[in-house]
C-alpha positions in Angstrom: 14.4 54.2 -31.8 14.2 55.0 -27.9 17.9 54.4 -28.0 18.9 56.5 -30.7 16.9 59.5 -29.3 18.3 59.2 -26.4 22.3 59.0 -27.8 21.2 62.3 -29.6 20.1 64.1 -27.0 23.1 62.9 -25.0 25.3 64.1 -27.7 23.7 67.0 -28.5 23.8 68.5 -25.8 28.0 67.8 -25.0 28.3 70.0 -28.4 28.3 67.1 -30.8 26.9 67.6 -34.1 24.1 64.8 -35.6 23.3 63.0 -38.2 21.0 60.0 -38.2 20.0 57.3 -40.7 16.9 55.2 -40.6 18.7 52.0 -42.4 21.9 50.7 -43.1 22.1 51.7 -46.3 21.8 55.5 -45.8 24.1 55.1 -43.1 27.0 53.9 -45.0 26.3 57.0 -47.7 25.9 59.5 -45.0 28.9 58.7 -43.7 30.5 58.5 -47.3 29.6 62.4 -47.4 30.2 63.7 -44.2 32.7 61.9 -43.2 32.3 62.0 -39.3 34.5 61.5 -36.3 32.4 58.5 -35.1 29.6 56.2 -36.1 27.2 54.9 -33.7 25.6 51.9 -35.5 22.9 49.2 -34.5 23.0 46.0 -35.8 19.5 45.2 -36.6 18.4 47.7 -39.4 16.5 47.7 -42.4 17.4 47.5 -46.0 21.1 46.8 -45.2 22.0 45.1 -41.5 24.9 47.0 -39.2 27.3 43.9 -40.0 26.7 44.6 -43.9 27.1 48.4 -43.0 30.5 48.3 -41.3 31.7 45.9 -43.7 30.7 48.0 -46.6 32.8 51.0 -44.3 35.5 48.9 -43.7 36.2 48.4 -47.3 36.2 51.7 -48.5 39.3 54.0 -48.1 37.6 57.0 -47.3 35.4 55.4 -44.6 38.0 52.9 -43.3 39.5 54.7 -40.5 35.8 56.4 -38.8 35.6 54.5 -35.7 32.4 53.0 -35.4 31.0 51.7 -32.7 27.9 49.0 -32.1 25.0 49.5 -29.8 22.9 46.9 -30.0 20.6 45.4 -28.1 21.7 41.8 -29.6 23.6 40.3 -26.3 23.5 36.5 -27.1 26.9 34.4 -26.8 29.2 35.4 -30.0 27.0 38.5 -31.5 30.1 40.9 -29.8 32.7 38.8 -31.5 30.6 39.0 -34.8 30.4 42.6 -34.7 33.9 43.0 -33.9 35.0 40.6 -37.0 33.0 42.9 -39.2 35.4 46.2 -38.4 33.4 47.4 -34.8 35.8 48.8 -32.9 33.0 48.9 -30.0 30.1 47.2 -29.0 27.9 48.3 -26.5 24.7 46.1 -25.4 21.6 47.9 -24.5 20.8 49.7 -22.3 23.7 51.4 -22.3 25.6 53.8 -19.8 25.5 57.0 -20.7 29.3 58.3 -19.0 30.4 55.0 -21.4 29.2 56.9 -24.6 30.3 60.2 -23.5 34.1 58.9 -22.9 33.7 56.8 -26.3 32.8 59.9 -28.2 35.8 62.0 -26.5 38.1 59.3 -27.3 37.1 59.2 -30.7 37.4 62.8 -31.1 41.3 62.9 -29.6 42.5 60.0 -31.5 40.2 58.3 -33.4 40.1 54.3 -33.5 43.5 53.9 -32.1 41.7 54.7 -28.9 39.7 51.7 -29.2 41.2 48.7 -28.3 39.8 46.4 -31.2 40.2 49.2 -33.8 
């Protein structure tokens, strides 16, 4: 919770507009309407994990492309890898370096997930 206040605030406040879910599945249908530039997504999440999230994105053509990007405070051996064989094109373990998310949300917004190097 800490975590996603503080990406908020962080983006917020560079001009970025919001939109938070509080599970996995209302993340996948918020971003199924909106449609955003980039998806910040934690792994451990009620109703519907981040894994089960970005696969369900992955697999829909109007949510394929959204780069989305993990922060997570899951850091044991092989959780990146897992998150990255889902569709992340990101993961970020917590706590997290603020300049890091601010150059990962301007890279989404000039190019999208070719700027990622797993996208």
């Amino acid at each position: 919770m800490l975590s996603r206040e503080l990406l908020k605030d962080i983006l917020t406040y560079d001009g970025y507009e919001i939109l938070e879910a509080e599970d996995g599945e209302t993340a996948v249908e918020k971003t199924r309407l909106h449609k955003p530039g980039l998806v910040f997504m934690d792994i451990q999440m009620p109703v519907m994990d981040g894994y089960a999230a970005i696969r369900n994105l992955r697999s829909d053509p109007v949510t394929k492309e959204i780069p989305i990007v993990v922060v997570t405070s899951f850091a044991m051996k092989g959780d990146r890898d897992k998150a990255l064989a889902a569709g992340a094109d990101e993961y970020i373990s917590k706590p997290f370096d603020t300049r890091y998310i601010r150059k990962i949300a301007a890279d989404a917004v000039r190019g999208g997930r070719k700027n990622f190097s797993h996208g």
